[in-house]
Every structure is written in structure tokens, then in C-alpha cells.
C-alpha positions, -999 to +999 in steps of 0.1 A: +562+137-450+551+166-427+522+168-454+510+132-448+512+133-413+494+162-411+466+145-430+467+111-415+458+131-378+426+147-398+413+117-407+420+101-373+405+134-358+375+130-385+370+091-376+373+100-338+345+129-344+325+105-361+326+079-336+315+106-312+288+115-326+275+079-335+276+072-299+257+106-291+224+081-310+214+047-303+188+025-322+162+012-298+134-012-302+104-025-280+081-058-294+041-057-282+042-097-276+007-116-277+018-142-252+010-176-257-010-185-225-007-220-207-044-238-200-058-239-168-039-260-144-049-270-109-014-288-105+020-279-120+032-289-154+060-312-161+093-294-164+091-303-205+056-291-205+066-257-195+095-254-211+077-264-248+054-234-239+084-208-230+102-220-263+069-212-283+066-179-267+107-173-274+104-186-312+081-152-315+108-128-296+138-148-312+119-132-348+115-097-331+149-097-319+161-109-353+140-081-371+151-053-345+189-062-350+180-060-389+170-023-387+202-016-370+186-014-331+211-020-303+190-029-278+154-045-273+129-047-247+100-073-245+072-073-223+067-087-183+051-121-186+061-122-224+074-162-216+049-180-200+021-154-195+003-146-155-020-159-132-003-186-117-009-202-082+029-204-063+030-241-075+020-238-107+046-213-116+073-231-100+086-248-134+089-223-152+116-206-127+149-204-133+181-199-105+191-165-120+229-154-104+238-122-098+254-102-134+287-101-114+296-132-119+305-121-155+284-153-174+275-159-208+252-186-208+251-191-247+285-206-244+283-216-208+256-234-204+262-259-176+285-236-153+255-231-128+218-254-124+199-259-162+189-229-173+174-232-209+153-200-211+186-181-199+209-198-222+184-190-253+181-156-242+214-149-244+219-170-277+195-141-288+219-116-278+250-130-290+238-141-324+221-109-334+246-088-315+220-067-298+214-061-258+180-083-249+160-080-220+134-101-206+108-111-182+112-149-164+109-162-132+137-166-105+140-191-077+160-191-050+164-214-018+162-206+015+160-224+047+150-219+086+177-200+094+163-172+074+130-161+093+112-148+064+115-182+045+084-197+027+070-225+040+079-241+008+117-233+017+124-209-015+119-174-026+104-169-062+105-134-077+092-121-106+123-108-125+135-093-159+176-098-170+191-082-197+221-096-220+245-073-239+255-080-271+280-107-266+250-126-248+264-116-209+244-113-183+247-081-174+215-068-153+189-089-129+158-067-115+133-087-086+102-067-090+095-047-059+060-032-062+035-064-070+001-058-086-025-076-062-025-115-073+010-114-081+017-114-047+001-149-050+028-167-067+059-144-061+076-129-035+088-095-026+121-085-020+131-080+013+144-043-003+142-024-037+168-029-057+181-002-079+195-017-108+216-001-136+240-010-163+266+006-188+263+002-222+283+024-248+251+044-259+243+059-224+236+043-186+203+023-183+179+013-157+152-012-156+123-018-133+087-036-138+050-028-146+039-015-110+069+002-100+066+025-121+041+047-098+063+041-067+093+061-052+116+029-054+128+023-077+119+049-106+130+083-092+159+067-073+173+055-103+162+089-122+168+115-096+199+099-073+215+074-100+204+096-134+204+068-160+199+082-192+175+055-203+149+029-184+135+000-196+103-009-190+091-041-194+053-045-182+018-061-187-004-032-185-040-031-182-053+000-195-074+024-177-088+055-188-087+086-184-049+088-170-034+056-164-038+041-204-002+024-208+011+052-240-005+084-224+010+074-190+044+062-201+049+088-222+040+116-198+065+097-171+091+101-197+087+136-203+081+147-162+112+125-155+135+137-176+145+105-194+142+077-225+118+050-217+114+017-233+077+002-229+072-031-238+037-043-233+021-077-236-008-076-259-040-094-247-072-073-255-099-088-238-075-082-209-070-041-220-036-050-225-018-025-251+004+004-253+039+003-256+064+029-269+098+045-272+095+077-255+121+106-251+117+136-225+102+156-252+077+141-263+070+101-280+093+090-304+070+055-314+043+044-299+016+015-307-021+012-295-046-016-311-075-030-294-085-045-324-063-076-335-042-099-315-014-091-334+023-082-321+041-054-327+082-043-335+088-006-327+117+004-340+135+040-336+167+066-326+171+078-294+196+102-279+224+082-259+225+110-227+190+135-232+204+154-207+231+167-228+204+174-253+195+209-269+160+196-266+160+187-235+132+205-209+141+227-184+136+224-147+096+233-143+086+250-109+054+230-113+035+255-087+045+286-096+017+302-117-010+287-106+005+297-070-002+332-084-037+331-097-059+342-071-087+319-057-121+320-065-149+306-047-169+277-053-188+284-087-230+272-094-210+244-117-192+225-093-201+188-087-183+157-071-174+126-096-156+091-096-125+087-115-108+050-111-127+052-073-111+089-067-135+112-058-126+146-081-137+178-073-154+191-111-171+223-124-186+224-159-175+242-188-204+258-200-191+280-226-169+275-257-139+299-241-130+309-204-115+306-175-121+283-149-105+275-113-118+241-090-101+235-061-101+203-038-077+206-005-045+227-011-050+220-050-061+242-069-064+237-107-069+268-136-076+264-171-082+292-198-093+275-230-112+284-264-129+254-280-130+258-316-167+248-319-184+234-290-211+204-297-239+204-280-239+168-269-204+169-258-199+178-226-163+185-206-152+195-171-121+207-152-114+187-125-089+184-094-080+156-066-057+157-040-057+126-022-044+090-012-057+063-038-063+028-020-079+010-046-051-018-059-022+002-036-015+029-018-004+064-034-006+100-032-019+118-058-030+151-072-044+157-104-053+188-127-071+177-157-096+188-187-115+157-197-146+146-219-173+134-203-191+101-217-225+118-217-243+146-213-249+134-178-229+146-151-230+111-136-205+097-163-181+123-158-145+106-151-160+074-167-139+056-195-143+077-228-123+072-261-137+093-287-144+126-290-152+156-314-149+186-300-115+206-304-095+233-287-081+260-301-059+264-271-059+254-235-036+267-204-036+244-175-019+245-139-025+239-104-007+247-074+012+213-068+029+200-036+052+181-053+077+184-083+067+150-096+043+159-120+033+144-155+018+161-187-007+142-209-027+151-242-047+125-249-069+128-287-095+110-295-095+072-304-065+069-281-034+092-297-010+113-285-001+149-295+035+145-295+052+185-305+016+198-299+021+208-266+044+223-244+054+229-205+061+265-198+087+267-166+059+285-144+042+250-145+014+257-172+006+229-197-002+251-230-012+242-268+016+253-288-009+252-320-044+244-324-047+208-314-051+193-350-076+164-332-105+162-309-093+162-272-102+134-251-084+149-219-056+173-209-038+164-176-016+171-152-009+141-131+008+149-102+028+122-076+032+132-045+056+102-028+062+119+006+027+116+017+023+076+006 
């Protein structure tokens, strides 16, 4: 008897051990949605009208979500404006909105459907969930009344806010996110919320948070819920318009994930004569999945394993004092190469590199950038530059920034330098960069020619330097250090 009990608390103990560990990984999938766009409308559509365009859209998520469950993922994330698509005056939108209630009224509206107003999209959403028995979230539209009482009230007597909602498994509500920052004619047909919200849920594979597009380069709410609230995991649902040389959606996202410490689910709409593509599942070391095409219209299912809680990881990065060695490199003056040059309407500070190895400092305010590199065969008709800027960016908002990065010029002319470039054939045998930063917000970025990443091909050292770890097996587009500085916004 003593025998068999003795074995039945191993195998509880071995079942308990594996349950552990299972819950240590999680499954995780984003879909690149090409979103079926209304036509031009100068008045709104009939209710039916738009909701026989959100269905089509959702018949094309319902098969992601289907296919993502298949491969065993526990969560998916589709992209901002993956229902009923953007540019919308604030009538036109209004039928495809939806009264969204708050998660805490504990609602699953796959088997509730009438408790609150008609809410189709919601109650398919979470039919998605349940039926699959995978978390889903999504991108709709919320409305919400107001009246004169309340002296921020539209004209129009309601608040609309562009809004993503995720469903657990059993089809739940369990999170709703108003996006905060608003990208320039979004402001058009939603509102913004009177504050940020900072918006997190449990699930048993690690805490999550969720924000939108925009808000990603803004203080609230990314680094409150990274740095105060320390999910483990955001998801990222967005409609990014790509710009190169730093902001393209998979070089960007990834580098966030990496200088914030945590998972991040990128789900991108897919339109390319808008520049829309990119989206990934990224971990703090580097991308786990990613997907770039400007070539088809096709969507796309990323499917992959995540840690549940990177912190806890063996993997995971240690704290970077971003300034420190670059604090210690003493500063030259101005060389015979340096030149100014536009970069998304930044004006950078650049110098030349005119041989295939060195070492080069450009400084631009308190910023100052180093690089020591060794090209492993320069071409002649390539030409690339270290650059710096340390600066507020006003273009399509308002943020601080400072930047350290290597990049490839588009010509031999020093006119086109920070100018849009995708290819490129030169590579490095190595590269150090730093610069001495004002904030600890900084991002890494290796970006290789015809727009890949170098995931495991790079590393950041604690003294802040951004070194090859082998010889880049690709041509180098740009190496960066993108640095956010939120305090002087």
C-alpha cells in the first residue's frame, strides 16, 4: 500500500511538473488581414449595408482564427481597421459602431446576445472565441451617448472611439481599449478619450496588454503598461504605414519588443499601395515570426511559441545603461565629412564613411553617436553615413527623439542620404554603435537588405553598444539606435 501511494504522489508530482511547464509556453498567432474596403460614400450606409461588409471581412478572420486554433495557438490578434477598413467622415462610420460595455460586466455575447443593444460584430466575435477555444481580439468601433450635461459632448450628442476588445476562450469579454494617440484623420471620425486607459487582462499563459497603432510611440499607454503594470505580453493591433529608414512596421516592432523588455503581437492590415505590411510575433530577444510582402494582396497567418512570463526567462536581456560607453569615448571635433540631411522631415547631423573600416563620432546637441566598423568589401557606388538627431519631431505629432544610426544612402549623392532605400550590397564584417542617450528608452534595429531582420545576429552589450555578434550574413540597409525620449514631449 505504502508502495502505491508512494507512486500515485510521483505521478501527481510529474502531472503537476508538467502542467508547470506547459504554462511556462503559450502558442501565439497574428493574421496580416487585406481588408475589404467599403466604396466611397458621401452619406452613411444602411445598417445592413455595413454590416454585409463587416461579415465579409469576419468570414476571412473566422478562417484565420479557425487555422490558428488548428496549430494549437491560444490566442490571436488581427489588425486595427481589419472590419470595415479607414477613412471615414464621423457620419459615415457611425453604422458600423457598436455600444461596447465595460469587460466587468462578465458577458458572453455568443450565448447572450440580446442582454445589452444589437451587437452582431461582438456576438460573432466571440462565437470565434468560444467555438475555436482560443482568446480573439479585434478592432471595431464603439459608440457611446452623451448629453449637455457633459461639456465635452459632440454636437452630435455621442462619443465614438476607435476600439479593439478581446474574448477569451469561452467567448467573454474580457478587455476594451479606446485608442488614445489618433493618427491625423482619425481624429476626423473618432474621438479621444478624455484619459489613457491602461488596459490589461489575465490569462493562464502570462498577463497581457493591448493598445493601438499610434500609441505605440507615446508614453501612455506603452511604458505604463510595460514599466508600472509589467504585462508580460502586448498586443498590438495596428494599420501601419511603412516608412523607411526606422519606422517600417517589423524593424520598429521588433526593436520596441526587444528595448521594452516584452512579447509583442503585431497584427497589420495589408494594403500595399497604402505601404501597409509588417506584422510579427516578437520576443525581447529578438523576432520570433515576422511577415513583409509588398508584392501580393495576400493575407497572412503567423503562427508560433512564446514564453508565458520573459522576464523569468534565461534569455532574457539585462538592464542596458544605454549611455555609458559612449559617455566614455572622448569627443572629437567636427570632421571635413560632415553634412546636414532629411530623414522623415528630421534634420540629422551626418559624416561620411569614407573608408571600408574605422571609427567615426557625429554629434548633434548633447548626442553624440560612435561607430567602429569593418565593411567586408566596400562598393564603389554604395555609399553610407553615421548619423545623429536629437530633437522634437512635429511632422504627424509631437515626440522627442534621438537617434544613432548607420544607414545606406540611395545614391552616391549626399542629397539622398536618409531617403527611403531597400536594397543594398555592401556588408559588414562588424559594426559597434552607441551614443550618449538622455533617456533609457532606447530601441535596436538591424535592418538587411530587401527589408529582413537579423534576428541572433546582433546583440546589446550592458555599456549600451549595439555590436555584430558574427559577420552579418546580408547586406546592411541600416543599423540603429532609436532612442525615445518622453520627458521632453
Amino acid at each position: 500500500m505504502a508502495a502505491l501511494q508512494a507512486l500515485a504522489r510521483a505521478v501527481v508530482a510529474a502531472v503537476l511538473v508538467l502542467q508547470a511547464g506547459a504554462s511556462e509556453r503559450f502558442t501565439a498567432a497574428v493574421y496580416e488581414h487585406a481588408v475589404i474596403l467599403p466604396p466611397p460614400a458621401a452619406a452613411p450606409p444602411s445598417p445592413e449595408d455595413a454590416l454585409e461588409l463587416m461579415n465579409r471581412n469576419m468570414d476571412v478572420l473566422e478562417r484565420a482564427v479557425k487555422e490558428a486554433a488548428r496549430q494549437g495557438a491560444r490566442i490571436i490578434v488581427t489588425p486595427e481597421d481589419g472590419i470595415y477598413g479607414w477613412r471615414f467622415t464621423r457620419e459615415t462610420v457611425y453604422p458600423y459602431l457598436e455600444d461596447i460595455p465595460e469587460p466587468e460586466v462578465d458577458w458572453i455575447p455568443c450565448t447572450d446576445p440580446k442582454r445589452f443593444a444589437p451587437a452582431p460584430v461582438l456576438e460573432r466575435l466571440s462565437c470565434m472565441a468560444r467555438n475555436n477555444s482560443i482568446y480573439v481580439a479585434a478592432n471595431i468601433g464603439d459608440k457611446k451617448l452623451c448629453n449637455s450635461s457633459d461639456p465635452s459632448c459632440p454636437s452630435d450628442g455621442r462619443y465614438q472611439y476607435n476600439t479593439d476588445v478581446v474574448f477569451d476562450s469561452e467567448g467573454k469579454l474580457v478587455a476594451r481599449y479606446h485608442k488614445y494617440n489618433l493618427f491625423m484623420s482619425e481624429t476626423i471620425p473618432f474621438n479621444i478619450p478624455k484619459e489613457p486607459e491602461a488596459v490589461t487582462f489575465e490569462t493562464p499563459f502570462g498577463k497581457f496588454g493591448i493598445f493601438t497603432c499610434f500609441d505605440i510611440l507615446f508614453h501612455d499607454p506603452a511604458v505604463v503598461l510595460v514599466s508600472k503594470l509589467q504585462v508580460d505580453t502586448v498586443l498590438f493591433l495596428t494599420a501601419w504605414m511603412n516608412v523607411l529608414p526606422f519606422l517600417t512596421a517589423v524593424e520598429f516592432h521588433s526593436a520596441w519588443a526587444m528595448g521594452m523588455g516584452v512579447n509583442l503581437l503585431s497584427a497589420n492590415t495589408h494594403n500595399i499601395n497604402m505601404a501597409m505590411t509588417g506584422s510579427g510575433i516578437y520576443a525581447p530577444d529578438g523576432a520570433r515570426a515576422y511577415y513583409y510582402n509588398m508584392k501580393t494582396e495576400d493575407g497572412h497567418l503567423l503562427v508560433t511559441e512564446l514564453s508565458s512570463h520573459p522576464r523569468l526567462s534565461p534569455a532574457y536581456p539585462p538592464a542596458i545603461s544605454w549611455s555609458s560607453y559612449a559617455s566614455s569615448v572622448k569627443r572629437l571635433s567636427p570632421n571635413d565629412h560632415e553634412f546636414s540631411g532629411l530623414i522623415f522631415h528630421d534634420v540629422f547631423t551626418f559624416t561620411e564613411l569614407t573608408k571600408s573600416e574605422g571609427n567615426f563620432t557625429v554629434c548633434q546637441k548633447d548626442l553624440c553617436c560612435h561607430l567602429s566598423y569593418k565593411m567586408a568589401g566596400k562598393q564603389e557606388d554604395e555609399v553610407y553615413v553615421l548619423g545623429a538627431f536629437d530633437g522634437l519631431h512635429v511632422v504627424e505629432g509631437q515626440y522627442y527623439l534621438q537617434i544613432c544610426t548607420l544607414l545606406k544612402c540611395k545614391s552616391t549623392d549626399h542629397k539622398s542620404c536618409g531617403q527611403p532605400v531597400e536594397t543594398a550590397q555592401t556588408k559588414f564584417d562588424l559594426f559597434s554603435l552607441s551614443g550618449t542617450f538622455g533617456t533609457n528608452y532606447v530601441f535596436p534595429e538591424v535592418l538587411y537588405s530587401d527589408i529582413q531582420l537579423a534576428p541572433g545576429e546582433f546583440e546589446v552589450l550592458r555599456d549600451g553598444r549595439l555590436i555584430s555578434k558574427t559577420g552579418p550574413t546580408k547586406p546592411v540597409v541600416t543599423v540603429t539606435l532609436f532612442g525615445r525620449w518622453y520627458e521632453k514631449d
